[in-house]
Short mmCIF file of the C-alpha atoms (twelve columns), coordinates in Angstrom:
data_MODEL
# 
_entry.id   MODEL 
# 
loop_
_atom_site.group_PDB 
_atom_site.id 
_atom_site.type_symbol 
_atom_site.label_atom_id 
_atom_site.label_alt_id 
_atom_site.label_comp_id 
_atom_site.label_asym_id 
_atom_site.label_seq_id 
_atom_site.Cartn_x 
_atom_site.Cartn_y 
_atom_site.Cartn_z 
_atom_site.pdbx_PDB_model_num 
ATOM 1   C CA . UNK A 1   -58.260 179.496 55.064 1 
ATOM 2   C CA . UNK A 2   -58.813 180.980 58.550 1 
ATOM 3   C CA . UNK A 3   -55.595 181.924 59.248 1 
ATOM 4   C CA . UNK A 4   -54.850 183.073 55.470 1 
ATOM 5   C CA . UNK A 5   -53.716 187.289 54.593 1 
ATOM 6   C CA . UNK A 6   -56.237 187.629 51.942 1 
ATOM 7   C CA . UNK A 7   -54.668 191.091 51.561 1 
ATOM 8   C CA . UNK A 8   -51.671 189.645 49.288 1 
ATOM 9   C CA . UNK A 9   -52.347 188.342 45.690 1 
ATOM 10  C CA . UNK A 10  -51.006 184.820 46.095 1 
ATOM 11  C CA . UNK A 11  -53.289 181.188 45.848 1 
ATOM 12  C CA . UNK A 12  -52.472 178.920 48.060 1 
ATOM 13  C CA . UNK A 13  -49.912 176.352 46.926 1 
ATOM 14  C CA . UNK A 14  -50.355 172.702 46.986 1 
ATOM 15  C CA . UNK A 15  -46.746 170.755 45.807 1 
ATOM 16  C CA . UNK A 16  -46.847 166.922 45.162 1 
ATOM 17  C CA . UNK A 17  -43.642 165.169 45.389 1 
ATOM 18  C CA . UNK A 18  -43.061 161.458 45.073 1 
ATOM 19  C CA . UNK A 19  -41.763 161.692 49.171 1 
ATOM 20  C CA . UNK A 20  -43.741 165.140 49.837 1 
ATOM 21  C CA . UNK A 21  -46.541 167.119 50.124 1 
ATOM 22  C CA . UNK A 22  -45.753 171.487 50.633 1 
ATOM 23  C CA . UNK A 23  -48.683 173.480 51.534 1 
ATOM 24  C CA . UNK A 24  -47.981 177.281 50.793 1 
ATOM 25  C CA . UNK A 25  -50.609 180.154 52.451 1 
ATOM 26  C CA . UNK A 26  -49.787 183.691 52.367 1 
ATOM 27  C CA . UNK A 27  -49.803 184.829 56.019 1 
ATOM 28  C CA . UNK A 28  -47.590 185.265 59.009 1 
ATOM 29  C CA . UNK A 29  -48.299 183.388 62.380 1 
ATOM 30  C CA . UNK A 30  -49.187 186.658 65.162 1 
ATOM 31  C CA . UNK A 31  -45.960 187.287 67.282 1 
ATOM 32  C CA . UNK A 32  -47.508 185.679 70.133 1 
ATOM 33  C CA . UNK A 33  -47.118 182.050 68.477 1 
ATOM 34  C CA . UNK A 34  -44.099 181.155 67.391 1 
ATOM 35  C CA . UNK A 35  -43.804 178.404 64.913 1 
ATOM 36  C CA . UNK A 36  -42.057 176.204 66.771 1 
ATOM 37  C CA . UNK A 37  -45.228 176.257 69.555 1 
ATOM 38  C CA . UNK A 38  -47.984 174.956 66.415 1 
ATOM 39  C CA . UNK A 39  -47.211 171.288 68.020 1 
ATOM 40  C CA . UNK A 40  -47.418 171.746 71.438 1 
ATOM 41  C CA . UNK A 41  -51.395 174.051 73.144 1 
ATOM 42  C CA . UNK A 42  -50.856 177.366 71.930 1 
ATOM 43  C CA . UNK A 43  -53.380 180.436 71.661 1 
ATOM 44  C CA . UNK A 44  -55.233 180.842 68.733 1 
ATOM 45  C CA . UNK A 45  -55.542 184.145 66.823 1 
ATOM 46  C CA . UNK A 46  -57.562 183.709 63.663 1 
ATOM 47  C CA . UNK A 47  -57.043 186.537 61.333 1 
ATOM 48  C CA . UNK A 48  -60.388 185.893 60.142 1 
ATOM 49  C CA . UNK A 49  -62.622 185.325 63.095 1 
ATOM 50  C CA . UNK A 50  -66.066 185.561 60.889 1 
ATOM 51  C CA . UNK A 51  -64.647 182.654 59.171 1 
ATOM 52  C CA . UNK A 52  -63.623 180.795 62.390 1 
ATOM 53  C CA . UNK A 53  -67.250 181.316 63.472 1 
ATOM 54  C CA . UNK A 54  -67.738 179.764 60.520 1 
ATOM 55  C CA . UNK A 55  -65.903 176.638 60.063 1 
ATOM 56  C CA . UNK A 56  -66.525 175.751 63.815 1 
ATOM 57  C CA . UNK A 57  -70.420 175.810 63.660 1 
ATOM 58  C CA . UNK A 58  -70.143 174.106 60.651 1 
ATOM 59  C CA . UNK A 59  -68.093 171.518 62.389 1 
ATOM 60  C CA . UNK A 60  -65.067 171.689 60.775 1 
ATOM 61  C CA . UNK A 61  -63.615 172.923 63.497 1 
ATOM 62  C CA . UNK A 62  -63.899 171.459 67.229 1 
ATOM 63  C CA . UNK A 63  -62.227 174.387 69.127 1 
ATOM 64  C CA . UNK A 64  -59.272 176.682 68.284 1 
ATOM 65  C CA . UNK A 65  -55.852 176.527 68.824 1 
ATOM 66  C CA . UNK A 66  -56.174 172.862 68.068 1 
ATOM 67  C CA . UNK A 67  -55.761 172.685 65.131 1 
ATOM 68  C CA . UNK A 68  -51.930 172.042 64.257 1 
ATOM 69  C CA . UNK A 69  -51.552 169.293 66.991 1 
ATOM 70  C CA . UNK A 70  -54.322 167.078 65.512 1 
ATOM 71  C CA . UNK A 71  -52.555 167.154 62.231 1 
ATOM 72  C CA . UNK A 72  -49.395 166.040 64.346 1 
ATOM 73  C CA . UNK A 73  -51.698 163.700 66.531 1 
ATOM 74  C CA . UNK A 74  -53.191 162.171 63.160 1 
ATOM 75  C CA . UNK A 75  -49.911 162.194 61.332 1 
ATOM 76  C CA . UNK A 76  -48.224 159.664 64.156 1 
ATOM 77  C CA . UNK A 77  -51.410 158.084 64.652 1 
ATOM 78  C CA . UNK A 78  -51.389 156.800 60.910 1 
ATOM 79  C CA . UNK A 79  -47.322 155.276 61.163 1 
ATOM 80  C CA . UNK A 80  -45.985 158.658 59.747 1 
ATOM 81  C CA . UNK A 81  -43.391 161.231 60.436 1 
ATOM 82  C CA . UNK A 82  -44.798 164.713 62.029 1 
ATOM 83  C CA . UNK A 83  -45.180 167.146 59.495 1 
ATOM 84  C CA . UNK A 84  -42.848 170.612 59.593 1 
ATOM 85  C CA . UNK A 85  -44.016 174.181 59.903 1 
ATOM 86  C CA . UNK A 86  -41.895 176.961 58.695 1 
ATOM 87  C CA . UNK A 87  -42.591 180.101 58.523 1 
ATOM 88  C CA . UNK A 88  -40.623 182.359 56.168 1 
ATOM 89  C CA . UNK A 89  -40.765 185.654 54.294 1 
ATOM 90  C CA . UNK A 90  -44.633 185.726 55.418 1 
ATOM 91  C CA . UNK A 91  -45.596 182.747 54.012 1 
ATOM 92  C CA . UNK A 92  -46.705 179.699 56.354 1 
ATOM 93  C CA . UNK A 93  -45.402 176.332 55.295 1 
ATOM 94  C CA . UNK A 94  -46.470 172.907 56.174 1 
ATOM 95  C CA . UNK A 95  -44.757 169.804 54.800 1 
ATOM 96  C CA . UNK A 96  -45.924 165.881 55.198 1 
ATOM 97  C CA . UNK A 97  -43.884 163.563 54.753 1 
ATOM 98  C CA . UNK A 98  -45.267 160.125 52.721 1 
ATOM 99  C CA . UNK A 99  -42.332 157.506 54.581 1 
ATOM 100 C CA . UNK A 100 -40.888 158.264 57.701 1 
ATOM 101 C CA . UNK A 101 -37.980 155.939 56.393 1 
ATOM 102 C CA . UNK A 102 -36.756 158.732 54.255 1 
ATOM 103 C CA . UNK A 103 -33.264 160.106 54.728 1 
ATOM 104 C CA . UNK A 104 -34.273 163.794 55.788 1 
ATOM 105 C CA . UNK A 105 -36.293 161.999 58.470 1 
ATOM 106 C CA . UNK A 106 -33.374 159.544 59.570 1 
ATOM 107 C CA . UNK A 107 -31.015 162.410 59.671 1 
ATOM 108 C CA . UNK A 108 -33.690 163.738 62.043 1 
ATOM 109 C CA . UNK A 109 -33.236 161.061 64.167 1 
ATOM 110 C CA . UNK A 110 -29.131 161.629 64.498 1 
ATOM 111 C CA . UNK A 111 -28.278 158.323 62.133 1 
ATOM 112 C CA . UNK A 112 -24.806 158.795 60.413 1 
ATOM 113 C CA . UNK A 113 -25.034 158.049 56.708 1 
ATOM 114 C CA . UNK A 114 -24.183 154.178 57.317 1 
ATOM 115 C CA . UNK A 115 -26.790 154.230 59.259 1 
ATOM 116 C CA . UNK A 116 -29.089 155.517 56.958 1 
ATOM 117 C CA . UNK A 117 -27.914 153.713 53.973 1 
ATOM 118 C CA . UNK A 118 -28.373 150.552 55.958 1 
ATOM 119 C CA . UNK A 119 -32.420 151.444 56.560 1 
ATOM 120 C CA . UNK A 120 -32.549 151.926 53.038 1 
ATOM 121 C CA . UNK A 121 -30.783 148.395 52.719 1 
ATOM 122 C CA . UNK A 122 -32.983 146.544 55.101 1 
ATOM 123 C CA . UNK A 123 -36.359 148.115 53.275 1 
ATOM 124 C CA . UNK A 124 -35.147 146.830 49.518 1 
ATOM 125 C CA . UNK A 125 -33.779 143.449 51.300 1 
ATOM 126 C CA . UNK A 126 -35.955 142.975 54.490 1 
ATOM 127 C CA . UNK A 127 -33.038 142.132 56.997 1 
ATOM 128 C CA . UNK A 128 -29.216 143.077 57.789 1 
ATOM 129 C CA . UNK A 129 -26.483 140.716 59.301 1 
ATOM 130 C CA . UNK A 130 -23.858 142.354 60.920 1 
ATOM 131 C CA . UNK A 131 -21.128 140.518 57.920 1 
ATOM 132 C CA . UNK A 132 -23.388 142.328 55.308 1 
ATOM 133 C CA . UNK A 133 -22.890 145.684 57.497 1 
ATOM 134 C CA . UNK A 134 -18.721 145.390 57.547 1 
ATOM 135 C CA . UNK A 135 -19.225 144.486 53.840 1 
ATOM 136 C CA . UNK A 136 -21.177 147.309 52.300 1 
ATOM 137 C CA . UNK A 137 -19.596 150.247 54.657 1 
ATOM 138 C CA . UNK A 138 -15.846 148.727 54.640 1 
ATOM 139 C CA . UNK A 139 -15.974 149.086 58.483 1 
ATOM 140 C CA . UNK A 140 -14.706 147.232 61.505 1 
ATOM 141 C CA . UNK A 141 -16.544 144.389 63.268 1 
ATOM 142 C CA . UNK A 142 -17.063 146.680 66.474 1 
ATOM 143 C CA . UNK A 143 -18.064 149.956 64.322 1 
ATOM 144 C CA . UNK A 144 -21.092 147.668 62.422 1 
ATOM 145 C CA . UNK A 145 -21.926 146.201 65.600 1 
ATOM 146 C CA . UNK A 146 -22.053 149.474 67.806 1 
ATOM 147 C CA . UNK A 147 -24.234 150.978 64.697 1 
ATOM 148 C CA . UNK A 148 -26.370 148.621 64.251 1 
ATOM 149 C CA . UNK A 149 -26.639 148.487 68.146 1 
ATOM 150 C CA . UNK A 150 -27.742 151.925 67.792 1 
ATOM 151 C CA . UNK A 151 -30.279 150.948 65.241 1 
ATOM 152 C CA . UNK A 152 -31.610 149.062 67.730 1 
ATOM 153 C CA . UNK A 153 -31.613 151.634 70.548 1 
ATOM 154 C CA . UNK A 154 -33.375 153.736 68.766 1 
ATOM 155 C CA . UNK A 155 -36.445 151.418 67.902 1 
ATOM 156 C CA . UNK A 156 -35.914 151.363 64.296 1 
ATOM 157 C CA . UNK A 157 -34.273 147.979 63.876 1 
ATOM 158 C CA . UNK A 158 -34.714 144.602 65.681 1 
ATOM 159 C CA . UNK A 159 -32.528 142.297 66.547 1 
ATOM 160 C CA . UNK A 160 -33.060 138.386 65.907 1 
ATOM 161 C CA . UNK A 161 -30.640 135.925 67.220 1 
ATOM 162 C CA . UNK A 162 -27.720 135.941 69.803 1 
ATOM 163 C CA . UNK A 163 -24.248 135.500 68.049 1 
ATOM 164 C CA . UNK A 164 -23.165 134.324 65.442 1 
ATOM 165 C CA . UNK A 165 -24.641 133.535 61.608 1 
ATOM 166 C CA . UNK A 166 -28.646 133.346 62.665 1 
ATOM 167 C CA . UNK A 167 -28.448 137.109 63.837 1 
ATOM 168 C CA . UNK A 168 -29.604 139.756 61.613 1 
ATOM 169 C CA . UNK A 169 -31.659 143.001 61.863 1 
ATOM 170 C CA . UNK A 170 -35.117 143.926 60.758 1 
ATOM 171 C CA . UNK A 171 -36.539 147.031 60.586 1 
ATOM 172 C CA . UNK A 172 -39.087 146.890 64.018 1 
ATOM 173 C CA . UNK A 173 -42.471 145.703 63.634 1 
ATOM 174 C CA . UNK A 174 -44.791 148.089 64.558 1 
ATOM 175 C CA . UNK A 175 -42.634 150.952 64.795 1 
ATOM 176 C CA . UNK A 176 -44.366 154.324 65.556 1 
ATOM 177 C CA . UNK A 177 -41.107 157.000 66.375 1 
ATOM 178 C CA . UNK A 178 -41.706 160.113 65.150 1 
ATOM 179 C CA . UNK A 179 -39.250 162.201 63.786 1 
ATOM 180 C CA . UNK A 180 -39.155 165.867 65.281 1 
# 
């Protein structure tokens, strides 16, 4: 609302998806912030400083400029993936993810498509041996091993067991990566 161009015609937009929520406002970002600086301290320039004034003595507000990285701060704090900002065609974007397990957001992270079929597996079926890997890709022993050992790099899976038949993966307990 601060930061909206009340001089166009459009209502904000609010899309729910089953994996998704899309915010759409009307209004560019001022040349001085770039969109990719909205998660990192960045200047604030409300277009509509009376309602600033506003929304910060009303305590909605604890001081400008802040305002994108707490939704970042609270979106990681709460197990999910930050949300993105786009800017295009002078309309300001923001989209939250609901999993962080998605695909988009494992692509994100560099996973190849095994990879990301295999978190998909290990969510419907809890765990992942290596055997079940070669199986449902038709790949090498080495290749399922060196994925899944990048799985594990990564912090999304964990590995129980040594060698052999006991060892499977797990998607990691506690897990808090952000994608981004």
């Amino acid at each position: 609302m601060i930061h909206r161009d009340y001089s166009g015609t459009s209502q904000i937009q609010i899309r729910v998806y089953p994996d998704k929520l899309i915010i759409m406002n009307e209004g560019k970002l001022p040349p001085e912030i770039p969109v990719e600086k909205l998660k990192t301290n960045h200047l604030s320039i409300p277009r509509n400083t009376l309602l600033a004034k506003i929304f910060y003595y009303a305590g909605f507000i604890e001081s400008w400029g802040h305002g994108t990285i707490k939704i970042v701060e609270n979106c990681i704090e709460h197990g999910l993936p930050e949300p993105d900002f786009v800017e295009e065609n002078g309309v300001m974007t923001v989209t939250f993810y609901k999993d962080k397990w998605n695909k988009e957001n494992l692509k994100k992270r560099g996973l190849n498509d095994r990879q990301i079929k295999a978190v998909m597996y290990v969510k419907e079926n809890i765990r992942i041996t290596n055997s079940e890997y070669q199986g449902l890709f038709e790949v090498s022993k080495r290749t399922a091993t060196n994925d899944l050992y990048e799985l594990v790099q990564k912090s999304l899976f964990e590995k129980t067991g040594t060698r052999g038949r006991g060892t499977f993966y797990e998607i990691k307990k506690g897990n808090n990566w952000a994608c981004g």
